[in-house]
Backbone bond lengths (Angstrom), bond angles and torsions (degrees), N, CA, C in turn:
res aa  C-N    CA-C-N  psi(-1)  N-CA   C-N-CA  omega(-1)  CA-C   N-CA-C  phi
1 X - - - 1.461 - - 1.522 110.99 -
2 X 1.271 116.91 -41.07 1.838 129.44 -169.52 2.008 92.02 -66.70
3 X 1.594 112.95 -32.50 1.246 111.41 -159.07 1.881 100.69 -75.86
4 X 0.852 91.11 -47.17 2.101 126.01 178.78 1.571 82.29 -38.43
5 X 1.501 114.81 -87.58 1.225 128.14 -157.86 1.765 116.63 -51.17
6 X 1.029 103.92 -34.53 1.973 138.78 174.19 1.611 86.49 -30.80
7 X 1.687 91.19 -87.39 1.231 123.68 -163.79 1.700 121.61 -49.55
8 X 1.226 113.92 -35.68 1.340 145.91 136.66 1.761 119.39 -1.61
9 X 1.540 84.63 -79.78 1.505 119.53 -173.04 1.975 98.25 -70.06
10 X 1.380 108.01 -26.03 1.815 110.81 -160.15 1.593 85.58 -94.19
11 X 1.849 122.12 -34.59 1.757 97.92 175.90 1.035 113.31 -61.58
12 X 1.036 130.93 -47.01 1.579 146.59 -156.24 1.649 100.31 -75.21
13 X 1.007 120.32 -26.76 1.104 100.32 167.85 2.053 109.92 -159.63
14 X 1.283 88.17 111.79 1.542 102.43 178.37 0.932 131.59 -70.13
15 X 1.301 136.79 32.84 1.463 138.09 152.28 1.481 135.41 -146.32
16 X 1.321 115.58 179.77 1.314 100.73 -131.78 2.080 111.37 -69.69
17 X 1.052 110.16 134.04 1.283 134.19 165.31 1.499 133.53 -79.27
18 X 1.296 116.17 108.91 1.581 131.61 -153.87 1.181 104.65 -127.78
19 X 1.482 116.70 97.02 1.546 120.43 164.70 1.209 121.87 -29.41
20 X 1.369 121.18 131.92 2.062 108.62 163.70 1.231 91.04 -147.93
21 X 1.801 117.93 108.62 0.959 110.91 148.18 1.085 151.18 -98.93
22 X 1.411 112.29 171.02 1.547 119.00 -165.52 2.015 100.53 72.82
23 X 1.270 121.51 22.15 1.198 120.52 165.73 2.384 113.78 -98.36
24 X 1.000 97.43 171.54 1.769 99.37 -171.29 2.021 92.92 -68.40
25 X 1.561 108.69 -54.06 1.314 108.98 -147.14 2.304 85.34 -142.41
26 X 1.161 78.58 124.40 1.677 112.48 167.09 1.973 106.44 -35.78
27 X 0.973 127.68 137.30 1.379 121.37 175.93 1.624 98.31 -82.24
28 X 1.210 112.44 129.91 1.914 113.62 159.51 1.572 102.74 -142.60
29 X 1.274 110.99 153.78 1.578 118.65 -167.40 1.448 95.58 -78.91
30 X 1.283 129.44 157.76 1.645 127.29 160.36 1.791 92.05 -123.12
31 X 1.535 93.71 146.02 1.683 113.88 -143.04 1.848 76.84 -88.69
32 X 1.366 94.36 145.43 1.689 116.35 -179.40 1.594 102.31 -55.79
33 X 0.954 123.63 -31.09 1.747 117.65 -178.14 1.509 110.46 -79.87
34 X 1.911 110.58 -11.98 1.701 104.01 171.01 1.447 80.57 -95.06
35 X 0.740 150.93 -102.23 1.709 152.69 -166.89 1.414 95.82 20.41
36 X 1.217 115.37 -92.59 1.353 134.08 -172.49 1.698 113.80 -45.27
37 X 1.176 125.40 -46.90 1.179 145.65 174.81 1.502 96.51 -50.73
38 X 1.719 129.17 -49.80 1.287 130.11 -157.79 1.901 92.51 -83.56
39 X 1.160 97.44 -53.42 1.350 76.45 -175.73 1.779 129.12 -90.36
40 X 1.011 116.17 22.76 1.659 142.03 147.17 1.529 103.14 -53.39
41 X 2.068 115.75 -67.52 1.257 104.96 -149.37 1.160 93.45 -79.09
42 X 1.577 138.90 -23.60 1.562 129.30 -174.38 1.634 116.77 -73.44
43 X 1.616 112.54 -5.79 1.265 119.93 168.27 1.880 96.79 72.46
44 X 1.680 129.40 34.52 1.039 133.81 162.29 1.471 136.30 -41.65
45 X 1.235 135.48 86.49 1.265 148.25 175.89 1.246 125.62 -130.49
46 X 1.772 115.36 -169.23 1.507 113.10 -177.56 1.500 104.34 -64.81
47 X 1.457 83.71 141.02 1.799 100.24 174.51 1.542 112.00 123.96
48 X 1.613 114.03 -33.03 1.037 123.53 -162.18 1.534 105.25 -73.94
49 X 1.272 111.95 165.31 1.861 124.72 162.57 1.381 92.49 -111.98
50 X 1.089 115.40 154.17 2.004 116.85 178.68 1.731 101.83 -161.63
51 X 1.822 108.65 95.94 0.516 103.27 170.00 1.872 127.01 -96.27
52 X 1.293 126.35 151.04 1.332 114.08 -175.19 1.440 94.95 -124.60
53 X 1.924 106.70 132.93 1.486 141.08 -166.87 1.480 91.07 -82.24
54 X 1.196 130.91 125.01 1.685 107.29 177.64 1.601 126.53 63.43
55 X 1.318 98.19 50.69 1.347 115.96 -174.13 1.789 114.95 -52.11
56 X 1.363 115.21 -37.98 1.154 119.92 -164.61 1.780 131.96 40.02
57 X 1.517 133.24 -106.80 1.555 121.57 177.17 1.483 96.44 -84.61
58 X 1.611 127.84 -1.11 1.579 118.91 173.56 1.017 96.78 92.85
59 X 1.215 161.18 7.10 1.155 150.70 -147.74 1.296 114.76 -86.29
60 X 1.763 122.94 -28.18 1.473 130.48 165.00 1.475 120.67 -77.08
61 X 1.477 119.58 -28.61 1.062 116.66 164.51 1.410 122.03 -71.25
62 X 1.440 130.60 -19.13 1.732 137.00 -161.86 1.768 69.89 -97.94
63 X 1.214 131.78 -52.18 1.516 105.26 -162.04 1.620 118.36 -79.29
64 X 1.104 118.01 -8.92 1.290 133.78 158.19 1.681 111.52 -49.23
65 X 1.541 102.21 -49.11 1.671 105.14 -154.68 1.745 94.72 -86.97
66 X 1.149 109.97 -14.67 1.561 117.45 175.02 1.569 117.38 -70.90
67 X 1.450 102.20 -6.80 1.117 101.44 -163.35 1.288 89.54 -120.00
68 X 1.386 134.78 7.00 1.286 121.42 163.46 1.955 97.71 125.06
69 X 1.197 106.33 -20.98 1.980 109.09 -163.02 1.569 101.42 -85.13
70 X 1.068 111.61 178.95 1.456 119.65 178.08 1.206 86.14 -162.43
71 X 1.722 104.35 147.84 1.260 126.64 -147.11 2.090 108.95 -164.85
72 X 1.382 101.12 -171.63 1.270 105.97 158.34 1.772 119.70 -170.76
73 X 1.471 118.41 149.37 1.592 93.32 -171.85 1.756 116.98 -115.16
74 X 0.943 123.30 172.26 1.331 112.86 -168.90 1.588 105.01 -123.24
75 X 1.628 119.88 126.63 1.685 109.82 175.87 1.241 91.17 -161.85
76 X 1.388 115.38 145.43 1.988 137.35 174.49 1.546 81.29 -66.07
77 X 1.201 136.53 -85.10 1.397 146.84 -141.82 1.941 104.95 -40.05
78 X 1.315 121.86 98.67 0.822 102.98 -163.92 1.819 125.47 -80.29
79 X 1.453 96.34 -15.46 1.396 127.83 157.56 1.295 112.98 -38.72
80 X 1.381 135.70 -77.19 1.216 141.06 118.69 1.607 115.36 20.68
81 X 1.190 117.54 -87.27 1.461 97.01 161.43 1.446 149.89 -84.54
82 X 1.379 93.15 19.97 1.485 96.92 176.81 1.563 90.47 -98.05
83 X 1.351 109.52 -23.90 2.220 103.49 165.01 1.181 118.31 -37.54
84 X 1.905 101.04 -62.35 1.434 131.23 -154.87 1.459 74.47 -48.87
85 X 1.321 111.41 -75.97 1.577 102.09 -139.16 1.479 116.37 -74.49
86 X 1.043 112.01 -28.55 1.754 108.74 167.40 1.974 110.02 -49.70
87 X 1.185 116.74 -39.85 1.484 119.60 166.91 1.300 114.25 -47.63
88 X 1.444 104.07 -66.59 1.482 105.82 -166.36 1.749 105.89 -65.93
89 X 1.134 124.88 -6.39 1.246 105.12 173.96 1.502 119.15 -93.25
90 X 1.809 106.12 -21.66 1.306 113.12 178.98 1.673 97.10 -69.18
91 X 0.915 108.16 -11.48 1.810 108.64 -173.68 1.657 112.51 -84.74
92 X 0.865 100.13 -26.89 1.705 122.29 164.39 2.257 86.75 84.09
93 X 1.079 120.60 48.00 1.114 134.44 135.70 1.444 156.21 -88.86
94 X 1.054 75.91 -16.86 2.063 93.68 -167.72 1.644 113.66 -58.64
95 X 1.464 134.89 18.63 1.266 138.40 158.93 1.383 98.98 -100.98
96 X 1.536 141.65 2.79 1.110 132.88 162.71 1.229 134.85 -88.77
97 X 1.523 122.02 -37.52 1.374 170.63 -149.22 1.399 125.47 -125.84
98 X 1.487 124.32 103.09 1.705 137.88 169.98 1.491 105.44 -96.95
99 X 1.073 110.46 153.64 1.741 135.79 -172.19 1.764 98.04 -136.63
100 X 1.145 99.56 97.37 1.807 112.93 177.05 1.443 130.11 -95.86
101 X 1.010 144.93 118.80 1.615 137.35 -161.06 1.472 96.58 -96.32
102 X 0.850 111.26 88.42 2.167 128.64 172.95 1.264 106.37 -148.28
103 X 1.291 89.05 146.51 1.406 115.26 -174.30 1.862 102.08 -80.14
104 X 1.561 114.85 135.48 1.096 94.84 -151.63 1.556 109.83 -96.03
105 X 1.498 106.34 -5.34 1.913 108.70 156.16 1.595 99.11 -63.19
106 X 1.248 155.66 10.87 1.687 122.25 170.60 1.841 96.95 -139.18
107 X 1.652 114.33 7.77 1.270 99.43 163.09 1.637 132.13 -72.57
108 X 1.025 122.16 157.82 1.505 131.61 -178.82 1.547 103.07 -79.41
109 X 1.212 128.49 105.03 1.618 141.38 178.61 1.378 112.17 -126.74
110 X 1.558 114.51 34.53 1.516 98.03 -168.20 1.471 97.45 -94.44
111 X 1.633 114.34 -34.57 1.634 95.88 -174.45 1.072 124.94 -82.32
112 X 1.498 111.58 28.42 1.431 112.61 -165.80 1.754 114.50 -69.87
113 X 0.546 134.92 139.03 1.834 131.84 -178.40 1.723 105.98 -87.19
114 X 1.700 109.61 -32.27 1.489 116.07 173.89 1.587 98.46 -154.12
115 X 1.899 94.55 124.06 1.439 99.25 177.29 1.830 95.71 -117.27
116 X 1.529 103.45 136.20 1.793 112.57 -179.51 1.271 105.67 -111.62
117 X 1.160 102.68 176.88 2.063 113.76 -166.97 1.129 101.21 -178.70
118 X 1.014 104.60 145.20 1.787 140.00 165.29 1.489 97.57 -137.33
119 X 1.323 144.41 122.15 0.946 163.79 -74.48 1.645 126.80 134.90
120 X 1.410 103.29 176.93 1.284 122.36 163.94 1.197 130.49 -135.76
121 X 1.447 128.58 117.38 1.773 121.77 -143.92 1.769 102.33 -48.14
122 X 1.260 137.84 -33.44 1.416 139.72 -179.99 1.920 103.99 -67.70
123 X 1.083 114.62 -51.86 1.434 117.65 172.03 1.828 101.12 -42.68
124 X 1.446 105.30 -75.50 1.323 91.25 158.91 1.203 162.43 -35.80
125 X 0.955 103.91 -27.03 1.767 118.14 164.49 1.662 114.28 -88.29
126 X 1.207 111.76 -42.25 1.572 107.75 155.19 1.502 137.38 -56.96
127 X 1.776 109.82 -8.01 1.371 105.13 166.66 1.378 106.74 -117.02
128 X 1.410 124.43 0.89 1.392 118.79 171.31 1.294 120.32 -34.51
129 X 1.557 120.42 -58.09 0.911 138.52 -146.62 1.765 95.40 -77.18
130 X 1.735 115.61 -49.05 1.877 98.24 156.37 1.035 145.00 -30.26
131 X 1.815 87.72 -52.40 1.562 105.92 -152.80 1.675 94.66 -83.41
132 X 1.343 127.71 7.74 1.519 117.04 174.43 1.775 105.81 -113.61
133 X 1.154 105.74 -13.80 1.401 113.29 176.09 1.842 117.94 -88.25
134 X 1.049 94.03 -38.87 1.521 104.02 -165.83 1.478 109.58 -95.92
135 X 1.046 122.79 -25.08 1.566 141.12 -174.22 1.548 123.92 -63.73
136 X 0.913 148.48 104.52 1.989 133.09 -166.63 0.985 99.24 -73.07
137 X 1.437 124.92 132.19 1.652 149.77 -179.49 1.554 86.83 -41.52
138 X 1.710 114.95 136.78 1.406 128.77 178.68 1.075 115.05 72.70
139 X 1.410 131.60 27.66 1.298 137.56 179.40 1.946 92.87 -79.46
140 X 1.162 123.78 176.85 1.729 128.69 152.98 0.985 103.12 -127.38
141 X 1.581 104.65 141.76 1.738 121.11 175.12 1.341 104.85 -130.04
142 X 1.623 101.68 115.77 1.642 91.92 -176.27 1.500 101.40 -119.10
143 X 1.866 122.22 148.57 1.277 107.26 -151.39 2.273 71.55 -132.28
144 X 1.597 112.46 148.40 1.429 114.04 173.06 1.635 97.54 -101.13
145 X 1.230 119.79 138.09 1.500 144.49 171.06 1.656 111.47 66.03
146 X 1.459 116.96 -24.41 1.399 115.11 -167.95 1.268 106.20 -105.81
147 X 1.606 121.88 162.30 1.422 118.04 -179.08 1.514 109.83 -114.79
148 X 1.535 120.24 -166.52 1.690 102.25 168.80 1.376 92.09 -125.46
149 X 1.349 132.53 62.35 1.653 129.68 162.14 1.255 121.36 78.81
150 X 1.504 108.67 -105.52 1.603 104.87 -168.70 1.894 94.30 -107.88
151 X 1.312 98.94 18.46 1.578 85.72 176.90 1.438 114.00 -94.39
152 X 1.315 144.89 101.13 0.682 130.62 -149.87 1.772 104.60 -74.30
153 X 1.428 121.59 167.28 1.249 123.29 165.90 1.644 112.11 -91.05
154 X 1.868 91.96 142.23 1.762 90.29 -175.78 1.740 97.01 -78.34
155 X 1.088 149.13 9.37 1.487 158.32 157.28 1.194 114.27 -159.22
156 X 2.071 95.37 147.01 1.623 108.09 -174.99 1.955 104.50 -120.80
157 X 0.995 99.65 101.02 1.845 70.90 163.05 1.478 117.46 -141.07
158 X 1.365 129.30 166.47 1.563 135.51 -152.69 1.515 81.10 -120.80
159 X 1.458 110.05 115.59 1.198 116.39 167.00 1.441 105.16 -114.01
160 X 1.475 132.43 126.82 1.841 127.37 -136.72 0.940 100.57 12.00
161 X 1.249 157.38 -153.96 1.240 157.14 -26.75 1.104 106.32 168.41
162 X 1.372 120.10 -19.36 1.741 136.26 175.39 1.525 125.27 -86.71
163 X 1.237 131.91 102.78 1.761 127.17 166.03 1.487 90.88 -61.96
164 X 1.720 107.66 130.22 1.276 111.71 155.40 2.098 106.73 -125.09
165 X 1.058 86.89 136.80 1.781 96.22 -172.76 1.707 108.65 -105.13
166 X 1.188 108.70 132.67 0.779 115.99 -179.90 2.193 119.94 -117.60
167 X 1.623 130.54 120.85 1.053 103.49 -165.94 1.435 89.74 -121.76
168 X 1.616 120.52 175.46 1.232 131.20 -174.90 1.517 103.04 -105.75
169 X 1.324 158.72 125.88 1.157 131.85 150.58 1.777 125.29 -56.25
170 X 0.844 100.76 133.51 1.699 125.34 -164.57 1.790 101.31 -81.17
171 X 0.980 136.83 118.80 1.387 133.18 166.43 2.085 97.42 -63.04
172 X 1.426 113.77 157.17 0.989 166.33 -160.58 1.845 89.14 -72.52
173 X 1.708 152.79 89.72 1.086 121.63 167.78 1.195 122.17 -150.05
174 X 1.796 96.63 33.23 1.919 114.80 172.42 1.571 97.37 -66.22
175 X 1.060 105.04 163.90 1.700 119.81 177.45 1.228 99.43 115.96
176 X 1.978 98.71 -174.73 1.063 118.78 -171.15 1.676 113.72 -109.96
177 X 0.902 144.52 98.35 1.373 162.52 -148.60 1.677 119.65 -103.67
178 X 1.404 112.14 99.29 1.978 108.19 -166.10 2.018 87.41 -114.03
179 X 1.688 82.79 160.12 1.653 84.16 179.59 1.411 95.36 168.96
180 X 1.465 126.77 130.22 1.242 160.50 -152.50 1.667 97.53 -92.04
181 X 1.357 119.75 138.28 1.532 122.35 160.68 1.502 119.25 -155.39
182 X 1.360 130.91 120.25 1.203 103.74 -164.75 1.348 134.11 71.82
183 X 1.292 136.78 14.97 1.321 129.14 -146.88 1.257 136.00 57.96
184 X 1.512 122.12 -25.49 1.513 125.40 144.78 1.170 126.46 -57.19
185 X 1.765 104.02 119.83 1.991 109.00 159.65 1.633 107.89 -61.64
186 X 1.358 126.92 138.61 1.405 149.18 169.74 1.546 106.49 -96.56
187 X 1.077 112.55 127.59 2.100 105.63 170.69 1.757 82.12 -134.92
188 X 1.153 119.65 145.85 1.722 150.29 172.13 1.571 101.02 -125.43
189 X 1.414 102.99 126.77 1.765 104.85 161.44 2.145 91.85 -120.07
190 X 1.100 106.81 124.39 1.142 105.15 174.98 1.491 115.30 -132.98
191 X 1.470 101.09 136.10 1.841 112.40 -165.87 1.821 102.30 -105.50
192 X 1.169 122.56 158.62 1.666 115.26 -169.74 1.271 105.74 -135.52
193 X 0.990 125.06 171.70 1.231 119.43 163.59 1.858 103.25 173.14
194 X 1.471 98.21 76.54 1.463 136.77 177.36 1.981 93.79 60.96
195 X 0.939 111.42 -126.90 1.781 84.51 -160.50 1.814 111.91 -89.83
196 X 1.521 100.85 30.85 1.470 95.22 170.84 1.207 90.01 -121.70
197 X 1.661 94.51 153.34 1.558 116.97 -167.75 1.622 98.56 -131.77
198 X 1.794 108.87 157.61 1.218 112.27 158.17 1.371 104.40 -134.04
199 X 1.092 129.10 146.96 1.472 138.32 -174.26 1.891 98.12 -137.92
200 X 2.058 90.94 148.72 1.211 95.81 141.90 1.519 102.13 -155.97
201 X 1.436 105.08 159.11 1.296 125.19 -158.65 1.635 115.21 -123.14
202 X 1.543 108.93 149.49 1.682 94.16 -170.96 1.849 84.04 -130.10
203 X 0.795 111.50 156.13 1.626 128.32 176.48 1.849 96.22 -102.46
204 X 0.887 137.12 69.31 1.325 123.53 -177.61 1.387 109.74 73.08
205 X 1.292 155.45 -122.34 1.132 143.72 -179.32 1.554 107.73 -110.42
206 X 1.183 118.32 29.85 1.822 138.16 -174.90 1.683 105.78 -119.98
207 X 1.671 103.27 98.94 1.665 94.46 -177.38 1.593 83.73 -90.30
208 X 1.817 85.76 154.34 1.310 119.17 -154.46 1.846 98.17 -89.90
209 X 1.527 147.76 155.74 0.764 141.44 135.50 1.960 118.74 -52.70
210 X 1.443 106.90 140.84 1.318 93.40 173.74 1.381 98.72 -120.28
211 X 1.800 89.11 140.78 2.106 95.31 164.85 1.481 97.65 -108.90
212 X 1.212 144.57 -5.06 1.753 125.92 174.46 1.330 85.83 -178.88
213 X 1.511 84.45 138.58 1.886 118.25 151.52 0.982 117.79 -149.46
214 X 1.585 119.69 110.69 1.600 153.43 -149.20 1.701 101.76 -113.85
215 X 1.035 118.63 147.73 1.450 141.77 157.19 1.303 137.18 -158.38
216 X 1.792 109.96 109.65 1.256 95.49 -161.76 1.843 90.86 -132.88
217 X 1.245 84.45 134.01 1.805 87.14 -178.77 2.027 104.56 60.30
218 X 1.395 103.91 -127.37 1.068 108.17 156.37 1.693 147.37 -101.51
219 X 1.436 93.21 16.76 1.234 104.02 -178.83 1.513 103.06 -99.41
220 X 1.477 106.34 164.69 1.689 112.29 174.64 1.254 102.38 -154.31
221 X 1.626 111.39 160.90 1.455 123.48 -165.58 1.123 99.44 -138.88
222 X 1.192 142.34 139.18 1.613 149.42 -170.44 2.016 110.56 -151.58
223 X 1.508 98.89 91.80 1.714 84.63 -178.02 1.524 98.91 -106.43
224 X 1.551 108.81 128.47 1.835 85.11 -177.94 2.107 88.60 -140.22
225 X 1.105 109.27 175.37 1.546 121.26 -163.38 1.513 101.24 -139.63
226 X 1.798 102.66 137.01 1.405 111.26 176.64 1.804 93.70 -101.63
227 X 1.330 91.45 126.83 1.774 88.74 -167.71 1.496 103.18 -86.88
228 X 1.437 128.13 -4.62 1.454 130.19 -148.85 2.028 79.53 -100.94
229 X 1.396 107.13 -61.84 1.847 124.44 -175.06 1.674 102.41 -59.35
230 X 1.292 114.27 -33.91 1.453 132.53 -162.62 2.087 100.95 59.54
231 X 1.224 110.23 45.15 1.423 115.09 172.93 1.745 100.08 -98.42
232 X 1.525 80.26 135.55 2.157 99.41 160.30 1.316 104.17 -124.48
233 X 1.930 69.09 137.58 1.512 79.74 -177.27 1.946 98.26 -114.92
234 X 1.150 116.11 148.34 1.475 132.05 160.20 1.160 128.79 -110.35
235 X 1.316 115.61 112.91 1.600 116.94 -166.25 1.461 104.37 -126.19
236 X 1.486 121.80 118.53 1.139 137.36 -174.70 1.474 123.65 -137.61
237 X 1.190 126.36 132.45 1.382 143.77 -157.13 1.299 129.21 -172.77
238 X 1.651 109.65 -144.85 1.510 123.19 -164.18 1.475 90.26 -161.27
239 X 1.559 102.77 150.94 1.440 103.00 170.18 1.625 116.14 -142.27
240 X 1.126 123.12 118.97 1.645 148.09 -155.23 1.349 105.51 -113.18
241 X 1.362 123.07 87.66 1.539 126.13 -172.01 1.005 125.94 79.32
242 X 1.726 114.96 -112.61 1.547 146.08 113.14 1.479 160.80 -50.75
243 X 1.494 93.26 8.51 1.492 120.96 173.80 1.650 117.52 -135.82
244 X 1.268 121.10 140.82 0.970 117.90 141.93 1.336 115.45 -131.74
245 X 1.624 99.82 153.18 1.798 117.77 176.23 1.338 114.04 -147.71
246 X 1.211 101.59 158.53 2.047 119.36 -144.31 1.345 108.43 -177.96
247 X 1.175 111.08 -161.05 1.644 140.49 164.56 1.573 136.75 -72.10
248 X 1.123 176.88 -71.90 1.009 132.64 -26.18 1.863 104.20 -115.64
249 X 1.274 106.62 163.91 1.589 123.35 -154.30 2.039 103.22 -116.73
250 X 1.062 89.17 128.77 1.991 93.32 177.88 1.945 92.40 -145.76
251 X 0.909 90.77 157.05 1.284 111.98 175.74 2.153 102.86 -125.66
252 X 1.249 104.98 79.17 1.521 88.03 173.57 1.451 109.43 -73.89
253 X 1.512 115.69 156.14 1.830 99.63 155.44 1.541 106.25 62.54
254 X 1.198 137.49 14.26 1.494 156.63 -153.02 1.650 111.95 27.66
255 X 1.522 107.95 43.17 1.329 105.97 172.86 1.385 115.99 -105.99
256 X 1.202 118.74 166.91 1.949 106.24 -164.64 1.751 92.08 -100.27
257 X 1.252 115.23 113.08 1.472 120.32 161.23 1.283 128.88 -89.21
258 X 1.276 149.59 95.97 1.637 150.66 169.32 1.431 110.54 -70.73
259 X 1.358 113.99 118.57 1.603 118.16 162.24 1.249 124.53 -135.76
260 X 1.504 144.46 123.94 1.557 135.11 162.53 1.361 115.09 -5.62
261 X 0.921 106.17 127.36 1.853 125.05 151.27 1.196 133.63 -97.55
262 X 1.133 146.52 111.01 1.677 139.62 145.00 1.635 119.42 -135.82
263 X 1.237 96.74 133.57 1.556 109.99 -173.79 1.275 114.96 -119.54
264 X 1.172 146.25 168.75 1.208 137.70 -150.18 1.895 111.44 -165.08
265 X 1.651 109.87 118.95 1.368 87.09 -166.54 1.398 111.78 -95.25
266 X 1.576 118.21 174.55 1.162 121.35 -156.39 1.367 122.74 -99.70
């Protein structure tokens, strides 16, 4: 049965496999065409931090720094990083790039701009709950073969044989939200549930029809209609804690009006 199951584990995944025990997640290589593929959909370049959860021979972080990012990766296996770093120097990178022996539930990943993984779908679900707390709204988290549950991913794609998911972190924008425009009071009650939102909105004592409420990273989009005035309104921004400020768009009289936004929650 142990042989059955072996063999199992070697279709599913073709390359090479390196015991570590007493480690969270098994070392396996991820093939240079998911590498590349992962950091394509996160749009990886200069500017970025890129950290990798389970760094293993480094190979996502050295292709990160090739691409202009600087980064660092995190793995118990210390073998493992004595790889990482022999790579990154054959790569003629290694003033960009650290290889750290931490365990990667108690490393510091908050400023990361892009955190990657190869994993195990349970590993994953045990750092969800960080990686949505600790993370700055618009961060990317891209995870190879595993998902994080009911969160959905803001992109899916099978690069050979691999789903790689990719999610956005969502800024923070349950509550109750008041804010002046035009001489109209605004009230927002908005419900979340990781980057889907439901809102409803009152124009003064006139709830508003809604056609979209968007959140991506830290931006948000709010188009909603007074069906009684037949006014649209467009409300567009950023949101920083307890505030957001932006744009918002009316057409009175069918003329296009632009004015400041900021609202403030309660």
């Amino acid at each position: 049965m142990r042989l059955f199951v072996l063999s199992l584990l070697l279709l599913c995944y073709p390359a090479r496999l390196v015991p570590a025990q007493e480690l969270d997640v098994p070392f396996y290589v991820t093939e240079p065409a998911v590498v590349e593929g992962m950091l394509d959909m996160a749009g990886v370049g200069p500017g970025d931090y890129l950290i990798d959860l389970g760094s293993g021979d480094g190979r996502i972080v050295i292709a990160a720094a090739q691409r202009g990012a600087v980064g660092h990766g995190v793995d118990l296996d210390p073998q493992r990083n004595i790889e990482a770093n022999r790579n990154a120097r054959e790569a003629g990178i290694d003033d960009r790039v650290v290889f750290l022996e931490e365990d990667l539930f108690e490393t510091d990943f908050s400023q990361a701009t892009v955190v990657t993984m190869f994993l195990l779908g349970s590993v994953n679900m045990r750092l969800r709950p960080d990686l949505l707390s600790r993370l700055t709204p618009g961060t990317r988290v891209l995870s190879h073969t595993f998902d994080m549950g009911d969160w959905e991913p803001d992109m899916r794609q099978v690069i050979g044989i691999r789903p790689v998911y990719l999610w956005v972190i969502p800024a923070r924008v349950d509550g109750v939200w008041k804010w002046t425009s035009g001489g109209t009071s605004f009230s927002m009650a908005a419900e979340q549930q990781y980057q889907r939102i439901n809102v409803s909105i009152h124009a003064g004592k006139q709830k508003l029809e809604i056609e979209t409420s968007e959140i991506t990273g830290e931006r948000i989009t709010l188009i909603a209609r007074d069906t009684i005035s037949d006014t649209r309104y467009l409300f567009s921004g950023s949101v920083e804690h307890d505030q957001m400020t932006g744009f918002v768009q009316t057409r009175p009289d069918g003329e296009p009006v632009v004015k400041k936004w900021s609202a403030v929650r309660q």
